[in-house]
N, C-alpha and C positions, 0 to 999 in steps of 0.2 A: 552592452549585455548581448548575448549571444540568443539568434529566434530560436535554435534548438537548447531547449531547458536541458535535456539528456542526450550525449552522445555517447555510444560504448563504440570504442575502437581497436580492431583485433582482438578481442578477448577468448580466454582459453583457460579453462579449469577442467581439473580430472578431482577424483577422488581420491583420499590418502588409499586405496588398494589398489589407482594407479586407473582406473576407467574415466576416459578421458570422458568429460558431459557437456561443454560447450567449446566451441573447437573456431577459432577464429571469427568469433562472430560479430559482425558489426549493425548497429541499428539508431535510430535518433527518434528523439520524440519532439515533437513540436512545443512550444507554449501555448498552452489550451487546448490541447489535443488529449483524446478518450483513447485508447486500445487496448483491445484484450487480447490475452496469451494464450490460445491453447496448446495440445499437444498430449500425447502418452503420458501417464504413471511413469516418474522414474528418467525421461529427458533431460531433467535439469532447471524446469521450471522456476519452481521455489528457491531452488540455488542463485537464477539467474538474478528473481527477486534482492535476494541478500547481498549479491555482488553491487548493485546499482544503489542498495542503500548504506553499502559500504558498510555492513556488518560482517561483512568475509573477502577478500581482497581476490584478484584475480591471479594465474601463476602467471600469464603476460596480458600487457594492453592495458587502455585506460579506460574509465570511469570517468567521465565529464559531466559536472554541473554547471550550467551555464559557463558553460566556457571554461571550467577551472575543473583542473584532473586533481579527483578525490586523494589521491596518492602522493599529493603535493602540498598537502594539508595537515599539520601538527596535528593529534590525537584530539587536543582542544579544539581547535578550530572547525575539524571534520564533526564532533559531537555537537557542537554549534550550529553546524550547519543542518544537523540530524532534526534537532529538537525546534529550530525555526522555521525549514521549510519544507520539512518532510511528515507528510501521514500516514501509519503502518497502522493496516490491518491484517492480524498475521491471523494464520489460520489456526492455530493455538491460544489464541485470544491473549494470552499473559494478563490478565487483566488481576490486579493485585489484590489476594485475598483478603487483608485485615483492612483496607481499606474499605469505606462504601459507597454505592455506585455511584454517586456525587463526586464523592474524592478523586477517585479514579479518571473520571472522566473530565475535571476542572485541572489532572496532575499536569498537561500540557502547557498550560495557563501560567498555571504555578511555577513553572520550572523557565519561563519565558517572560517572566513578570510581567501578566499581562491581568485585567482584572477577568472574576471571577462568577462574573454576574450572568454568562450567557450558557453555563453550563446546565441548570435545571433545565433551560429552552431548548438543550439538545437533546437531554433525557427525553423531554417531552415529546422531538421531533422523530424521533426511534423509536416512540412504543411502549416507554417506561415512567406514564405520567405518575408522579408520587410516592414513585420506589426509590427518590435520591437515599435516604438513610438506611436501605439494606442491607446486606453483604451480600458479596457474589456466590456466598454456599446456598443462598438459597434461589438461585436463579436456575433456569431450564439453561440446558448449551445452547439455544435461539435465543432466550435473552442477553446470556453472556452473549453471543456474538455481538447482538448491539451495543451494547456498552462499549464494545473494542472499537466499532464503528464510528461513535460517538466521539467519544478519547480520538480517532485519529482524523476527525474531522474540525473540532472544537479551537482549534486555534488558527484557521483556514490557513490552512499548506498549501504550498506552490507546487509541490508533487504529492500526489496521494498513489501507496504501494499496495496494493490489497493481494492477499494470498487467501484464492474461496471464497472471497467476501458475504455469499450466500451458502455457505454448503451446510448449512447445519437452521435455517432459515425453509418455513414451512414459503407455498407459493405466491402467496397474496400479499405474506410480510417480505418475501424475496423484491417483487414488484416494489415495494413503497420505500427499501431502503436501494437499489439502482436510482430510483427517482431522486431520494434523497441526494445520493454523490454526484449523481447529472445537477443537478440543482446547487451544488456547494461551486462543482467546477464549471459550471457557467457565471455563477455570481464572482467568485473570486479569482476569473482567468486564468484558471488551474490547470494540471496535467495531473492526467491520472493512466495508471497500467492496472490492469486487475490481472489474474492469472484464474483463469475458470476454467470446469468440466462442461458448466450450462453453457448452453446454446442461446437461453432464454438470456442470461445476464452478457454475452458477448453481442449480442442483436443489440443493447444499448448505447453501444460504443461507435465512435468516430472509423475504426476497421482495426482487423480480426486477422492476429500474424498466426501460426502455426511454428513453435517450435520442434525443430527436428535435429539427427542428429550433423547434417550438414548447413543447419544454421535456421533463422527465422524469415517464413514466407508469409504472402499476402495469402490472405485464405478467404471463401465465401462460405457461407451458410444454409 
């Protein structure tokens, strides 16, 4: 198995109206390694996100997970690969309506056949002791965010993908859910990328790239 869990190689994507937004960029993530993304509104960020987890393809270059280019990988095989070793938290939360925050958060479990038992103790670990049989209509966008947080923690993923992880998370709850993902990704020798505006949540990380439009650089704080 390969030390870098993630490599992207040459990658290059424009938009369908033809503005190019990542432009040969190459970068690798370690196994067990923290890093946050910053950069401009509008760089390419979140795109870059979706390309590494292989929900939007690059127009050249690969996408390597441990060692094996996503592009190389049956439809099955690469959703396989999504739902076993991959945790998105996306900045839109997708967190599913008719279901309740239990459900939601135990669907990873469920779709991994794995048991079911440690989902209320993730509720619990986010903020939402006793709210497992609610729906998300009645949640704050702070609480919806945890729930998303929760869901893409609860089956411990070997990459964890976070878009804003905190942007909609008041300060103190900001603090205790960073704690939280340092804490998942020390216990289960994880990698994680986050993509933040905070300063506050990139200080938590292993170092802090800066995307531009001539690629990703080491950045201080």
């Amino acid at each position: 198995m390969s030390l870098n869990i993630l490599e992207l190689r040459n990658i290059n994507k424009a938009y369908p109206q033809g503005r190019k937004v990542l432009d040969n960029l190459i970068f690798t993530l370690k196994a067990g390694e923290y890093v946050a993304i910053m950069g401009e509104s509008g760089v390419g960020k979140s795109t870059l996100l979706n390309l590494i987890a292989g929900l939007d393809t690059p127009d050249s270059g690969e996408v390597l997970i441990d060692g094996v280019a996503i592009s190389s990988l049956s439809d099955d095989a690469a959703t396989q690969l999504r739902r076993e070793r991959f945790g998105f938290i996306f900045q839109a939360f997708h967190v599913l309506p008719h279901l309740t925050l239990l459900q939601n958060v135990a669907l990873p479990l469920l779709l991994n056949g794995q048991s079911l038992q440690h989902a209320e103790q993730m509720l619990d670990q986010v903020g939402l002791q006793g709210r497992g049989q609610d729906f998300p209509r009645q949640l704050s966008g702070g609480e919806l965010q945890r729930v998303a947080i929760a869901r893409a923690l609860i089956h411990r993923p070997k990459l964890i993908l976070a878009d804003e992880p905190t942007g909609n998370l008041d300060p103190d709850t900001a603090q205790e859910i960073l704690q939280l993902i340092r804490a998942e990704i020390n216990a289960n020798n994880a990698s994680a990328i986050i993509v933040t505006h905070s300063h506050m949540a990139a200080a938590t990380t292993d170092r802090v790239m800066n995307l531009r439009k001539d690629g990703l650089h080491p950045m201080s704080l």
